[in-house]
MITI-964025 format. One record per residue (C-alpha): residue in one letter; x, y, z. Coordinates in steps of 0.25 Angstrom, whole numbers, padded with zeros to 4 digits, always signed. Layout:
aXYZ;...
END
This chain:
x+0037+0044-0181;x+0048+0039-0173;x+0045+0047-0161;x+0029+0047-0162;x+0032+0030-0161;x+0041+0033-0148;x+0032+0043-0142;x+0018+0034-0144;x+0025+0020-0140;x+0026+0023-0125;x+0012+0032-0127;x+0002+0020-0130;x+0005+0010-0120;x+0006+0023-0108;x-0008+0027-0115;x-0014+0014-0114;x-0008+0012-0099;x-0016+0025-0096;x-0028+0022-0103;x-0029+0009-0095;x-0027+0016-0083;x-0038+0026-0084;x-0047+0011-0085;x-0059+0012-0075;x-0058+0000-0066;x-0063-0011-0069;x-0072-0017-0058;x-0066-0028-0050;x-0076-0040-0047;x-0090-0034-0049;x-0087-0032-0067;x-0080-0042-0076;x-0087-0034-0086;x-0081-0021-0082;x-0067-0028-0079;x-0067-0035-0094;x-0070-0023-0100;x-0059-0013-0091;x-0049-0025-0094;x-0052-0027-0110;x-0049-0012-0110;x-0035-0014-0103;x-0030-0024-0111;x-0034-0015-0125;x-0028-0004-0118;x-0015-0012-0114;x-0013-0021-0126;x-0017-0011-0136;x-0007-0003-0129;x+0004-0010-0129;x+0001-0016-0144;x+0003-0001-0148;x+0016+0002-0141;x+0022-0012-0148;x+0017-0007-0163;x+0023+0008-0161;x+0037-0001-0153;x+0038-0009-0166;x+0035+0003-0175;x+0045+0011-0167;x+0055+0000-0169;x+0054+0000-0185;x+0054+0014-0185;x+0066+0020-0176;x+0078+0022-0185;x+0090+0026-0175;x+0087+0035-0161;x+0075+0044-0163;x+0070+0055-0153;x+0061+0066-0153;x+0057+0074-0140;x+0051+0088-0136;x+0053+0094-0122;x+0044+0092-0112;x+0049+0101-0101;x+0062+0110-0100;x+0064+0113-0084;x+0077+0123-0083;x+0083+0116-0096;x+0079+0102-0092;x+0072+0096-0103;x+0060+0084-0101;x+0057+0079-0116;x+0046+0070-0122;x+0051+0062-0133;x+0054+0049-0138;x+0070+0041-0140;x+0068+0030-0149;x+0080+0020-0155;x+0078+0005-0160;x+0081+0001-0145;x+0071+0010-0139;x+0061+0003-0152;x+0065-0010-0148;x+0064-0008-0132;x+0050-0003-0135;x+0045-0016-0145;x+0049-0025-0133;x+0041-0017-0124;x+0029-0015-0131;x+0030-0031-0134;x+0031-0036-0119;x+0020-0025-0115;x+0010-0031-0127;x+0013-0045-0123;x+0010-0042-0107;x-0003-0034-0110;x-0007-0047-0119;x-0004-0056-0109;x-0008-0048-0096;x-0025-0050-0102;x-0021-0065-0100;x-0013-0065-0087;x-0022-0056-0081;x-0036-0062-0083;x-0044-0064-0072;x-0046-0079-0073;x-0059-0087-0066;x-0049-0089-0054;x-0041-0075-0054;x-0040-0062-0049;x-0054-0056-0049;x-0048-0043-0050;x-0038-0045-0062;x-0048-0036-0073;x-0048-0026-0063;x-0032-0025-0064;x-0029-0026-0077;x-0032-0013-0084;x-0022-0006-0074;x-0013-0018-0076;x-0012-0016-0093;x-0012+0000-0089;x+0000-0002-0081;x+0006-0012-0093;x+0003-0001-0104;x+0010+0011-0096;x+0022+0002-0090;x+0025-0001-0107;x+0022+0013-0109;x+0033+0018-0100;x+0043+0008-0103;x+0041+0013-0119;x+0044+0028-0112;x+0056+0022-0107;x+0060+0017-0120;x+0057+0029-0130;x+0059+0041-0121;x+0069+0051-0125;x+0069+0059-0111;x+0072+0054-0097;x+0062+0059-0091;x+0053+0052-0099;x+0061+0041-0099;x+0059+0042-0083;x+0045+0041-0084;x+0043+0028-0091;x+0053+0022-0081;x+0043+0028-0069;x+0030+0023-0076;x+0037+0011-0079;x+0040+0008-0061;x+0025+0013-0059;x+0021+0001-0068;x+0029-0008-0064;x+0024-0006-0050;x+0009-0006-0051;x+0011-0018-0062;x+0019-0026-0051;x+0008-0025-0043;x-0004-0027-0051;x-0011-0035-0041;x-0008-0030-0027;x-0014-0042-0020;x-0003-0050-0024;x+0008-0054-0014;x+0020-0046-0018;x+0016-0036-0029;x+0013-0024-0021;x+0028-0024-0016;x+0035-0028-0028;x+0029-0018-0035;x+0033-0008-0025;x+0047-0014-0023;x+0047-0012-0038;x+0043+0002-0039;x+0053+0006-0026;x+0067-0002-0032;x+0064+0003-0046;x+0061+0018-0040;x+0073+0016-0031;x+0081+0016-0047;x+0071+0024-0052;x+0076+0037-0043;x+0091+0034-0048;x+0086+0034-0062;x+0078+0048-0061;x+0090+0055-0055;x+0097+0050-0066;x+0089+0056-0076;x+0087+0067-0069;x+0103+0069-0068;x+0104+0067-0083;x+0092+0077-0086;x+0100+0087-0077;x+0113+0085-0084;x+0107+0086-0098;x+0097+0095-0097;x+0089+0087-0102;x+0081+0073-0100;x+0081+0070-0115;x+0088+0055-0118;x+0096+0062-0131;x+0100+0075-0123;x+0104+0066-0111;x+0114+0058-0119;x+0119+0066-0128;x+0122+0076-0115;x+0136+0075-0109;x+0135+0072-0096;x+0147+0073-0086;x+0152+0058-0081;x+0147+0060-0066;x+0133+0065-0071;x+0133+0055-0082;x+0136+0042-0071;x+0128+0047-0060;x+0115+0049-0069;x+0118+0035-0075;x+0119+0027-0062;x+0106+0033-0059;x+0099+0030-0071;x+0104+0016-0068;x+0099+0015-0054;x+0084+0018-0061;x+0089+0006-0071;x+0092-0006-0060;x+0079-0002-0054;x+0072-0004-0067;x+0078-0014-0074;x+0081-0022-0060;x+0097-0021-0059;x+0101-0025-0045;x+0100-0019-0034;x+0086-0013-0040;x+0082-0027-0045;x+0073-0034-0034;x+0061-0027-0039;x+0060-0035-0054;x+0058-0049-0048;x+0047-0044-0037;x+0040-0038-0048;x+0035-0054-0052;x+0024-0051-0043;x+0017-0043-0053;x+0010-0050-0064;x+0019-0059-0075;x+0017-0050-0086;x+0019-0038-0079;x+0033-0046-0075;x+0034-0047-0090;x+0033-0033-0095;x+0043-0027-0082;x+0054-0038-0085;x+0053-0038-0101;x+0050-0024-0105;x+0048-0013-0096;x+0052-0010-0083;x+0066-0018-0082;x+0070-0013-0096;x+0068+0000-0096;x+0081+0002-0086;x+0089-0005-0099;x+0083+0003-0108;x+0086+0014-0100;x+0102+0014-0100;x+0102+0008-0114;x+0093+0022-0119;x+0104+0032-0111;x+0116+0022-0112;x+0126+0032-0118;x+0124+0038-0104;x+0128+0024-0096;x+0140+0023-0106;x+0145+0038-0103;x+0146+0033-0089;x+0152+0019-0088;x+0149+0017-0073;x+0136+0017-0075;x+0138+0004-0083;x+0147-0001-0075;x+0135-0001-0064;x+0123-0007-0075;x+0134-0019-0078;x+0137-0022-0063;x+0121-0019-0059;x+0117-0029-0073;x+0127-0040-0070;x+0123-0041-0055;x+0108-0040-0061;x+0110-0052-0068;x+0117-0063-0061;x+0108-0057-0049;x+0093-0058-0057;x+0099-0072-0064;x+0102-0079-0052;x+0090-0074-0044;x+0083-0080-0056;x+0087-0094-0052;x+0080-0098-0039;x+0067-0090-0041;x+0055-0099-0041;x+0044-0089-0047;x+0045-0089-0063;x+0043-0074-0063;x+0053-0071-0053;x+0064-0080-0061;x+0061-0071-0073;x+0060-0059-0065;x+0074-0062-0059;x+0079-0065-0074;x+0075-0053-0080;x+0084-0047-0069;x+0094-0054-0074;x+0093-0050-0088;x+0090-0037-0086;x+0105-0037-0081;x+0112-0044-0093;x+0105-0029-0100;x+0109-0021-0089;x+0125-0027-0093;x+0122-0026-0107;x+0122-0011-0105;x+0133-0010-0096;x+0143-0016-0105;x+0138-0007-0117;x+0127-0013-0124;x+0112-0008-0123;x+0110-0014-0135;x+0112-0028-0128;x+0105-0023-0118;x+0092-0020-0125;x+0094-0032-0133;x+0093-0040-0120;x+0082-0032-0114;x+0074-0035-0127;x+0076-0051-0127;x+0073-0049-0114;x+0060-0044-0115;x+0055-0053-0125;x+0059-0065-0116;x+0057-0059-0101;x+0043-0055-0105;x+0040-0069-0112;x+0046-0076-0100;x+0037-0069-0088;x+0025-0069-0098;x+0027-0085-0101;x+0028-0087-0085;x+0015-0080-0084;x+0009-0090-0093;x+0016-0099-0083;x+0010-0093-0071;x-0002-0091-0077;x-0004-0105-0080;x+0001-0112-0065;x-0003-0100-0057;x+0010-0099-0050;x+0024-0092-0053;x+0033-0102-0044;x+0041-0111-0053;x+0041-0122-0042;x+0024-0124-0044;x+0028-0125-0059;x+0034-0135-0069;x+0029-0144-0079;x+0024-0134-0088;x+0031-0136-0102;x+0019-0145-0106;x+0007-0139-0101;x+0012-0124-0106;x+0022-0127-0117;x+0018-0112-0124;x+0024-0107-0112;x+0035-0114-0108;x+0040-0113-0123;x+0039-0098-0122;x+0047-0099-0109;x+0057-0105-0115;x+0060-0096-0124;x+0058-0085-0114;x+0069-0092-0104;x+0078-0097-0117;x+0079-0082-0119;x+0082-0078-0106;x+0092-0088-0106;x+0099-0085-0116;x+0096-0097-0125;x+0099-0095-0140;x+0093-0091-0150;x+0083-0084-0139;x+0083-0071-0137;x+0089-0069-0125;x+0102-0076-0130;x+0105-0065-0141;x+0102-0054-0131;x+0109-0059-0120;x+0122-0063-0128;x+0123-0050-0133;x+0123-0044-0118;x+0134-0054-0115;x+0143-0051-0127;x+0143-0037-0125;x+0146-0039-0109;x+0157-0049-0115;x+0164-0039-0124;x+0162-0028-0113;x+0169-0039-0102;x+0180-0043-0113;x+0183-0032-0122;x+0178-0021-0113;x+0168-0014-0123;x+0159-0009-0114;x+0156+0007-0108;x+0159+0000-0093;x+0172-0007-0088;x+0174-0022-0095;x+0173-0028-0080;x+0158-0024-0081;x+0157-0033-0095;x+0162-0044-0087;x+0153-0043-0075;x+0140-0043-0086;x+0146-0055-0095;x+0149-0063-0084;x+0136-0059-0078;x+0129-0061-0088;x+0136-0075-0092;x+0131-0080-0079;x+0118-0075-0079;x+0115-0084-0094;x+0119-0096-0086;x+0109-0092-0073;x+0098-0088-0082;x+0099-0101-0092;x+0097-0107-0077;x+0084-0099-0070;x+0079-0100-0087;x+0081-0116-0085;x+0075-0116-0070;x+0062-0108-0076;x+0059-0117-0087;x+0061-0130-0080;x+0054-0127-0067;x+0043-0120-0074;x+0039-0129-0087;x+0047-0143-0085;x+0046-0153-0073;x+0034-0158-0066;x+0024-0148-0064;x+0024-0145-0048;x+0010-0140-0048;x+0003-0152-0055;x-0012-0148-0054;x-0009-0135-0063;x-0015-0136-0075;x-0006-0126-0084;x-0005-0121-0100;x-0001-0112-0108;x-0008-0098-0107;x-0018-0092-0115;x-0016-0085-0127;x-0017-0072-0123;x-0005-0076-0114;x+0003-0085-0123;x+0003-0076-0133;x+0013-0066-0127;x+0022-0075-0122;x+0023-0083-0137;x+0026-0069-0143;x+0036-0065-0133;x+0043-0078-0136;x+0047-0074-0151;x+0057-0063-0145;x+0062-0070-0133;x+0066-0080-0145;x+0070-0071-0158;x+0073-0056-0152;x+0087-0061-0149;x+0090-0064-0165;x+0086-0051-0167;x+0098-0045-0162;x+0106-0051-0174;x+0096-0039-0182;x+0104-0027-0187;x+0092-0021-0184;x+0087-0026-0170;x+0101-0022-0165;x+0103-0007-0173;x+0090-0004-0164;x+0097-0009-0151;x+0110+0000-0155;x+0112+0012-0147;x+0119+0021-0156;x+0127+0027-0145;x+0132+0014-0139;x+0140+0005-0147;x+0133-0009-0147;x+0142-0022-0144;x+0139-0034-0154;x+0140-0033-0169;x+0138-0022-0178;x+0126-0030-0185;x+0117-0035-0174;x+0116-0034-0160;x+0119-0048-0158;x+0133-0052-0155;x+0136-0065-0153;x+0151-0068-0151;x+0159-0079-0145;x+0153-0077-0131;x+0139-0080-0133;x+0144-0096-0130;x+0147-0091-0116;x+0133-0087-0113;x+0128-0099-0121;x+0136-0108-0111;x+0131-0102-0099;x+0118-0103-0104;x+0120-0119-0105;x+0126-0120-0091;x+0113-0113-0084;x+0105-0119-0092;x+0111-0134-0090;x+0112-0131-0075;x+0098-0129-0074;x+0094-0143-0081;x+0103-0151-0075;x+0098-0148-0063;x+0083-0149-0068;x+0086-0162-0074;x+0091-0168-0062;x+0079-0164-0054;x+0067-0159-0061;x+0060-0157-0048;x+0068-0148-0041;x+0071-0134-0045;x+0084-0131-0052;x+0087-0118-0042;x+0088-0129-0030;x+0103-0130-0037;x+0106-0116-0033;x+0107-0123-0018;x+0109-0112-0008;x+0110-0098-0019;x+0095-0102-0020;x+0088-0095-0009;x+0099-0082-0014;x+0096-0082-0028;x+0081-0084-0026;x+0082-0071-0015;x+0090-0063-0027;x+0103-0061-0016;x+0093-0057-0008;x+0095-0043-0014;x+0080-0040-0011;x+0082-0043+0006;x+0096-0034+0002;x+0086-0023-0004;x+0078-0025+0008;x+0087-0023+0018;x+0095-0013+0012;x+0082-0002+0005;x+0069-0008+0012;x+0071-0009+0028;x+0079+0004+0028;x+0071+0011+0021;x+0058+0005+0028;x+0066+0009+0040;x+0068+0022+0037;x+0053+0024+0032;x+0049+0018+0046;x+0058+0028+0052;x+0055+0041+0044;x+0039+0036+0047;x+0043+0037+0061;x+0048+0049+0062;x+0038+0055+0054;x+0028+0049+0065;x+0035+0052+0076;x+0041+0067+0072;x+0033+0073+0063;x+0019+0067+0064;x+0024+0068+0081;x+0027+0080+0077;x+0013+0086+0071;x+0005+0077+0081;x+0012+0081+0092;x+0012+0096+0090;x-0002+0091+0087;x-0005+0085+0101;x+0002+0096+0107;x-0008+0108+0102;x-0020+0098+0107;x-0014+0095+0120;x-0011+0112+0121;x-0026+0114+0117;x-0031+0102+0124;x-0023+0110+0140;x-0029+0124+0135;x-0042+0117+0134;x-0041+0111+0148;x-0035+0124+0154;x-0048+0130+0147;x-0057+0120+0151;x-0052+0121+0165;x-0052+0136+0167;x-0067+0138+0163;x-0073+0130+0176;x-0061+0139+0185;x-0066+0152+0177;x-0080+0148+0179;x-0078+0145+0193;x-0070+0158+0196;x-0082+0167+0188;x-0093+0158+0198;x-0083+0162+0211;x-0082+0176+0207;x-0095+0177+0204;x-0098+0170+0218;x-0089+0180+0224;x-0093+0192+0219;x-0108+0190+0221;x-0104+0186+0235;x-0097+0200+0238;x-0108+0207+0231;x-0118+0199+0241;x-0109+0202+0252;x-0108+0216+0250;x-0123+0217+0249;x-0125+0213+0261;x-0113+0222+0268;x-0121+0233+0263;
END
């Protein structure tokens, strides 16, 4: 029954994605009728799709009892074994419920977000049925990710997944900016990507086969085991965005809100998490590689926080943030704990999504995404900006919210691995996440701060908006997301909640009876929650006019360029490999098209001399024929008469 829940969960949302697909077009202007009717169908295809995969999430969740699997071989090539089958744990239960629940709440909210208004975009109707398609099969490969027990299979959610994210990203083409941050995300997450398939395909090789239970119960040799796992993790940092493969998350803002939603909350940026916590015993039988995830996640997260502090679009200061966090994960796993990890990534879901869907509200409302044409909303929008606070408390770090549990627990483990050197990499590598991540509790309590003031308090700086709170259809999602960006952090002090985030393999830091440990650090990051947050008031309450990121002084313009990593990128990958394309197009116009044109031109200009020299000797044959005929009949003539 297990395994017949596990194999149908990815299934119903990848069936729906394609049944939408195959939708005939709906017409563009000339039909409203024809474009109601395709889109009433997409939203039934979408909604009802990922309605279905949350029930079987939730049913999976009360029925796994301890790591299930079951498999059949799909192909054997020379001893090499491809299977189809399912792995399922409480983690993988728990990974998918929060998957399934972002997915609903963006397909509920996109039939709000994107109606076509008496103002708007004529053509909307026409996009959304391969707009909810793309949802349905982006959740169904993430769900692939989470329940497969191969690699292969494994690797192809992660593709579908870098397909979707790239045609979703640019959902509406004629918007400045979302034709290349699509393909800027699909090239730095493919430039990973390659890493992570010879990773898999050096594991496959050395086991024999690409199962996930014959993989790591294999004994592989050190070299093999470190060079498979370094790979593995290049295809990691470009998927859940750890520098230097990060610059793609935050230029992904140009594709709609809720599309920002489901790839900082639940798909896309997880899925590499997920990924070392599924082989983790791998990562732990070759310390180096952790060594490399704790220095990559602590640079990660002071980088993505403090890029967070000067941006002036919403989006982009949660895209910047989710950056961040998703470096406190990456450290979680690199000093020894998955379980904090994934306890992280889940309070994280719950508030990320709430946070980007309540800025849609936001945007939706004031028709712009720049904090600076913003303010004065607390009254006019108080649904939304009391779901943002919850959202930002979260992030934050404020107790009893969500965040604060999750993110304690990835600082106490950090802690013990700096102090008492617990963890499977060297304790210097615990100091570089605690402290990290110390600092990054102060910097985000000040960019959470910043958000909410320059968003919702303050004289409004467009004064003839006339803003409110969404309608239901969009207020709906965000009210339901806030009961988990509030209460999902309590749960870890559930015995049972925390036995389905235990890896049985890997011992778990924290207490025996929960997954929550609080001990006496947690009034540390308390404290450097206080200071960012004060700094940021003070500051507002001496001017409530001016923007709080004018205190950064001259790390402004850096910070709001992210270190100008992306002109770095530029200058380093883009011009020389634009160069050497420009090159190679020249030789390849030069040489070998001169080549094949020139032995081209040559053969004409052969024939073209053959036909003149032809051409020319017909009159000089004619002419001798005529004076040999004139000849002859003059001798014939003369020796007529001599006779």
């Amino acid at each position: 029954m297990t395994g017949l829940l596990g194999a149908l969960l990815p299934a119903v949302p990848l069936v729906a994605g394609l049944l939408g697909l195959l939708l005939p077009p709906a017409p563009r202007r000339d039909s409203a009728t024809g474009g109601d009717r395709a889109r009433t169908i997409a939203v039934t295809l979408g909604v009802t799709g990922a309605a279905g995969a949350l029930a079987l999430a939730v049913a999976l969740l009360f029925t796994v009892d301890g790591p299930t699997e079951t498999s059949s071989t799909w192909v054997d090539i020379g001893g090499l074994a491809v299977t189809l089958g399912v792995r399922l744990d409480g983690a993988a239960a728990l990974v998918a419920v929060a998957v399934t629940a972002v997915a609903l709440a963006v397909q509920v909210y996109s039939i709000g977000y994107l109606r076509r208004g008496p103002h708007d975009d004529v053509d909307v109707d026409h996009r959304y049925p391969p707009y909810a398609a793309q949802i349905s099969l982006f959740t169904g490969a993430m769900l692939l990710v989470v329940v497969a027990g191969d690699l292969i299979m494994l690797l192809v959610g992660w593709e579908v997944m870098g397909l979707c994210s790239y045609l979703l990203i640019a959902h509406d083409r004629r918007l400045a900016g979302a034709p290349a941050a699509a393909m800027k995300a699909f090239l730095v997450t493919r430039v990973g990507d390659v890493g992570f398939l010879l990773g898999i395909a050096l594991l496959g090789v050395s086991t024999g086969s690409f199962r996930i239970a014959d993989v790591l119960a294999h004994d592989h040799s050190g070299a093999t085991l470190t060079a498979a796992g370094l790979l593995l993790l290049a295809g990691v940092a470009g998927k859940s965005a750890q520098f230097p493969l990060h610059t793609w998350l935050p230029d992904a803002m140009a594709g709609p809100t809720p599309i920002s939603a489901l790839i900082h909350a639940a798909t896309m940026v997880a899925a590499g998490v997920y990924a070392v916590a599924r082989l983790y015993p791998l990562f732990t039988a070759a310390p180096v590689t952790l060594t490399v995830l704790g220095v990559l996640g602590a640079i990660t997260l002071l980088l993505g926080a403090l890029a967070a502090t000067a941006q002036d679009d919403i989006k982009r200061v949660l895209a910047w943030s989710t950056v961040s966090q998703l470096g406190y994960m990456t450290g979680a796993l690199a000093v020894g704990s998955p379980s904090a990890a994934l306890f992280h990534l889940l309070t994280h879901a719950a508030f990320k999504a709430l946070l980007f869907l309540a800025a849609g509200a936001v945007i939706h409302a004031v028709g712009t995404t720049l904090m600076s044409e913003m303010g004065g909303l607390r009254r006019s929008m108080p649904v939304t900006f009391w779901c943002t606070v919850v959202g930002l408390g979260a992030l934050a770090g404020v107790p009893p919210l969500a965040g604060f549990w999750s993110k304690d627990g990835v600082l106490t483990v950090a802690e013990s691995a700096a102090l008492e050197g617990t963890g499977p990499a060297p304790s210097w590598v615990g100091w570089i996440v605690w402290i990290s991540g110390l600092i990054g509790v102060a910097v985000t309590a000040w960019y959470a701060g910043r958000l909410l003031l320059r968003t919702f308090f303050g004289a409004p700086r467009l004064p003839l908006l006339r803003p409110h709170d969404p309608p239901a259809v969009l207020r709906w999602p965000v009210l339901l997301l806030a009961v988990p960006a509030a209460l999902l952090g309590l749960a870890g002090f559930v015995g049972a909640f925390a036995d389905r985030l235990r890896f049985p393999t890997v011992p778990v830091a924290g207490s025996e009876d929960g997954l929550v440990h609080l001990g006496p650090g947690v009034l540390l990051p308390l404290a450097f929650l206080l200071v960012g947050a004060g700094l940021v008031t003070l500051g507002w309450r001496r001017d409530r006019a001016a923007d709080p990121a004018a205190a950064l002084g001259p790390l402004r313009p850096v910070f709001a360029r992210a270190f100008r990593l992306d002109d770095v990128q530029h200058a380093v990958v883009v011009r020389p490999v634009r160069a050497l394309a420009r090159t190679a197009r020249a030789g390849d116009e030069v040489v070998v098209d001169g080549a094949v044109e020139g032995s081209g031109r040559a053969a004409s200009g052969l024939g073209a001399g053959l036909a003149a020299l032809h051409r020319a000797a017909l009159p000089r044959a004619a002419a001798g024929v005529l004076a040999g005929a004139l000849l002859i009949g003059l001798a014939a003539a003369l020796i007529g008469v001599n006779q």
